[in-house]
Steps between C-alpha positions, in 0.01 A plus 500: 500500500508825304252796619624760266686458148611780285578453128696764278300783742538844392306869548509845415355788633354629167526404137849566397643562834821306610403170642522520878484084529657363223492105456459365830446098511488364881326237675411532906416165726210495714609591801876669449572851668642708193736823487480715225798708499628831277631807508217827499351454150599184426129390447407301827195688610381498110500134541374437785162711380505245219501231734219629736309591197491835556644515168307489242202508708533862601772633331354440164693739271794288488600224259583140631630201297573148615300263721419466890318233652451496900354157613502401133292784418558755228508834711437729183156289402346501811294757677656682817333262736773260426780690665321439846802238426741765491479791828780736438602785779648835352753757505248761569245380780292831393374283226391230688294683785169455372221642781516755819561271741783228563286235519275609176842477335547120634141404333501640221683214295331291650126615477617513125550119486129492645666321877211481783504813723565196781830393306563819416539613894686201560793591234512790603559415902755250392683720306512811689653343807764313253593794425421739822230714357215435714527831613488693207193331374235786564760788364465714221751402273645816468582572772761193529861522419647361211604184664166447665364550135710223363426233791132606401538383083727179627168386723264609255642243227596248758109439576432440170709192551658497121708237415770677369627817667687776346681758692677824370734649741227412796709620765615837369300735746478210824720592807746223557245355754219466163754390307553185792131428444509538126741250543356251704154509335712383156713226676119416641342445136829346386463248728110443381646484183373848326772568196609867562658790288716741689590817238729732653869625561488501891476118573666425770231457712369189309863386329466234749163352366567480111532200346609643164638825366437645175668828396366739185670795317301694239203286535704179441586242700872453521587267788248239637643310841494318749446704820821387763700513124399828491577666837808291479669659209602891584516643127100357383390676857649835389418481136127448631496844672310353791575556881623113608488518952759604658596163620525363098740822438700381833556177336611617179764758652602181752543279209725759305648523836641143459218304766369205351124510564187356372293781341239664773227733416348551840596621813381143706772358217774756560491496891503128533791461265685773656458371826558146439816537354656741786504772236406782743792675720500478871533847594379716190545840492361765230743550219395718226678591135412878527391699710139623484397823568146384663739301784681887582156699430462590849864620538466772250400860635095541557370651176178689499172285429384494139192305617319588837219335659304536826218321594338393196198311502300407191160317502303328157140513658546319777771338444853629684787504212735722712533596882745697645778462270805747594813520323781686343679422164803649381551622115813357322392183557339110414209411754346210501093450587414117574231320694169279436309560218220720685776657710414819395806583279315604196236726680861667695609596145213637374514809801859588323347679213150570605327192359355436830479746768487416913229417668718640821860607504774674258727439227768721391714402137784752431300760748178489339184370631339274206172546677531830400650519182400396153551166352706662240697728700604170715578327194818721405618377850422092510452291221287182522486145320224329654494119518290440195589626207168498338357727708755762336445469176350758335647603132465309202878499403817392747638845389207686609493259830833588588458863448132491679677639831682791369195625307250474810736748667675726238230468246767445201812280439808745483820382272678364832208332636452335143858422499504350860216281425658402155785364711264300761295336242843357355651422846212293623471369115180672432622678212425271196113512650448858548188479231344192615190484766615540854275163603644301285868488662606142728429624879848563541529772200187663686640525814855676295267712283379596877818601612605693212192705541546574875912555448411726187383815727810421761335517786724529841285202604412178364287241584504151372185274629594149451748627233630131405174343377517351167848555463800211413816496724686753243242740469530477924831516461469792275265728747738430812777646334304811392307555827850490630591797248210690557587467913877638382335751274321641858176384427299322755362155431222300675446142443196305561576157454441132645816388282706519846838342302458748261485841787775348690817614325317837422307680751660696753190570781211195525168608612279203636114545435284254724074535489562883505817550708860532533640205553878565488702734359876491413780343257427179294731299720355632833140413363588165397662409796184535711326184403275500759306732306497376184375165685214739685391642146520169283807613320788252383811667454689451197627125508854629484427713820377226671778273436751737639307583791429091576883515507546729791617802236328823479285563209654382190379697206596342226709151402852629483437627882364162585823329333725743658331513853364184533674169295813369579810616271661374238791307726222411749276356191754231345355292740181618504380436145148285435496215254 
């Protein structure tokens, strides 16, 4: 039975504008799990705000053709009230935090629908320990961290209950232990029989659960398919631009390979097949293509420290975000922050230029004390793009965004700097928008128009908080080859990121953040190897990881390790093939 049907749908942001949804006709069963897939731009987010009714309902300077009907009901002649049917979590969980406290946040939907205070408390126990909140119920909201934000919007529309559930890039800011919950609250309501929209480019974590994948380019739909058809077929998962697991990309490399497998998306799938079939080797050993720099780090000759900390403690109230953090970074080089969301990783990068200064303790960046030096004088030395790219907005052109930095500093844009950010806007395809509005660029243009801005006053240090949000596999593709030519230009480059697959061919040091402390330090491969830890702290490691490490290998970092280190060869595999 159809919930939603879509006839000849189209929208623009203003009269004569390009349309951003152009002709889109689509009907969704009750009850299917839905990916809606695209590169950055392509339109996805646009249409899932039609869906939820967000458009027109709030965004009312747009124009909108066609028809939608949700539960037989024509969305655009009803009043808001009617999308109680549709709950849709966002991008941007700052728009969805609506009161001081967590737990004003989780009522306020619902005192909206006009629910019993008694019903009310009852949603909002049963959905806080789904989804492992119960402790941040009496926090201010901002005071949580970005991933503690999101699991906060995800609860707030789950105890509303709506029968259709729309969810744009939802796990975007969540540790990999959120994004396990994220996941099993979804295979939860698909198995009530909720229908469900997942929007996004990384989708790996709910690949598994889709039922049907449809992909859109330039606010069309192009390719509309059957989920296992999809994952199956190499060339539609790349043309998507989405992030497939690591187990889906081991098949398709194993398949080119020669094995004959049946298509697996998760990593339950991949191991039991693998296994089964005598595919592993006894004995494996690591065997890698190239060597990687972050494997010999400790070899080289002890640099100076570009980064110095000593007992740093930081405290929000009453609340502990830091204590007793010590450690020593050297310049030249990637470093990767990860932990929980709540670790404290945010709040340690906001003492490197000054944003936040120690409640006990001392931080030294390129031998100055940001304590004691100006915001501006610190922001020659580091450059930051925070996780949310809405926060640094500020201009009303993408020319004027990307320039922003240089004229907080140096007051004025010289020829070079003009010229340099000329050449940024076109290398991160920014170029052709340099006169439009800032906010209304696809997440993943934000989050380049963010790095532009940072890279234009060539700072010796960069930051990038949760730099892969909102983008496709190319754009991630794109950024890991710069960062690497910013690292060989001598710049140093820090990455705060729960996208383990994507820091593990890149960073050289790891630094492991747990409720305030250092967990573990060292290389990628060292760090992954200690599982015990990630276990401790609620951490999966990446699936490929895993499967190299269930094999009696060291770490694995990426599939061509695992094939080399861990599966049988090519002699070895003529008898090893599945049917």
């Amino acid at each position: 039975m159809a919930i939603l049907e879509a006839k000849n749908l189209s929208y623009r942001f203003r009269p004569g504008s390009p349309r951003v949804i152009k002709n889109i006709s689509l009907t969704i069963n009750e009850g299917e799990v839905v990916g809606i897939f695209g590169r950055s731009g392509s339109g996805k987010s646009v249409f899932g705000y039609i869906l939820s009714g967000i458009i027109p309902n709030f965004y009312r300077n747009g124009i909108i053709e066609g028809e939608l009907k949700i539960a037989g009901n024509n969305a655009f002649q009803v009043k808001d009230a009617s999308n109680v049917l549709v709950g849709m979590v966002m991008q941007n969980p700052e728009t969805q935090l609506f009161g001081f406290r967590v737990e004003d946040t989780l009522a306020f939907g619902m005192e909206n629908l006009g629910l019993p205070r008694e019903e009310m408390g009852k949603r909002i126990e049963r959905v806080s320990k789904q989804l492992q909140i119960e402790h941040l119920l009496n926090r201010f909201t901002g005071e949580l961290s970005g991933g503690q934000k999101q699991l906060c919007c995800l609860a707030s529309i789950l105890a509303m209950e709506p029968k259709v559930l729309v969810l744009d890039e939802p796990v975007s800011a969540l540790d990999p232990g959120g994004v396990l919950l994220i996941q099993e609250a979804v295979a939860r309501l698909k198995r009530e029989g909720r229908t469900i929209i997942v929007i996004g480019n990384n989708v790996g974590w709910v690949a598994p659960l889709l039922d049907r994948v449809i992909v859109m380019n330039q606010g069309e739909i192009i390719l509309d398919n059957q989920a296992n058809n999809f994952f199956a077929d190499k060339n539609k998962v790349i043309a998507s631009g989405i992030t497939t697991t690591q187990v889906n990309e081991l098949y398709h490399t194993l398949v080119e390979n020669g094995y004959r497998l049946p298509v697996f998306i998760s990593y339950a799938e991949a191991k039991r097949y693998l296994w089964e079939k005598n595919l592993i080797r006894k004995n494996p050993t690591l065997r890698t293509r190239s060597v990687n720099y972050n494997d010999a780090i400790k070899e080289s000759p002890k640099a100076p420290s570009l980064i110095s900390i000593r007992e740093l403690s930081f405290m929000y109230g009453r609340f502990k975000a830091l204590e007793g953090i010590n450690v020593d970074l050297q310049g030249g080089r990637i470093i990767g922050l990860i932990g929980q969301n709540g670790s404290g990783k945010s709040t340690l990068l906001k003492h490197l230029n000054g944003l936040l200064k120690p409640t006990r303790g001392t931080i030294e960046v390129n031998g100055k004390r940001p304590d004691q030096e100006t915001i501006a004088t610190m922001a020659k030395i580091i450059g930051f793009v925070f996780q949310n790219p809405d926060q640094m907005l500020f201009e009303e052109t993408v020319y004027d965004e990307a320039t922003f930095g240089i004229r907080a500093i140096y007051r004025q844009v010289s020829p070079e700097q003009k010229e340099t950010v000329e050449k940024l806007l076109a290398e991160f395809g920014l170029l052709e928008y340099r006169e439009e509005l800032p906010v209304n660029l696809s997440a993943g243009q934000k989050r380049w128009l963010m790095i532009a801005s940072a890279v234009a006053v060539n700072p010796a240090i960069l930051v990038l908080d949760e730099p892969t949000n909102g983008m496709d596999r190319f754009d991630k593709e794109k950024l890991a080859m710069l960062i690497k030519e910013w690292k060989n230009a001598g710049r140093t480059i820090i990455i705060v990121s729960h996208d383990l697959p994507f820091l593990a061919d890149l960073v050289d040091t790891v630094l492991l953040l747990d409720k305030g402390r250092v967990k573990a330090c060292g290389t990628i491969r060292e760090i992954f190897s200690q599982r015990e830890i990630f276990a401790e702290i609620n951490i999966p490691l990446p699936e490929i990881t895993m499967l190299g490490l269930e094999a009696g290998a060291p770490a694995t970092l990426n599939v061509d390790e695992f094939i080399d280190s861990c599966l049988t060869n090519a002699t070895e595999r003529e008898e090893k093939v599945c049917s």
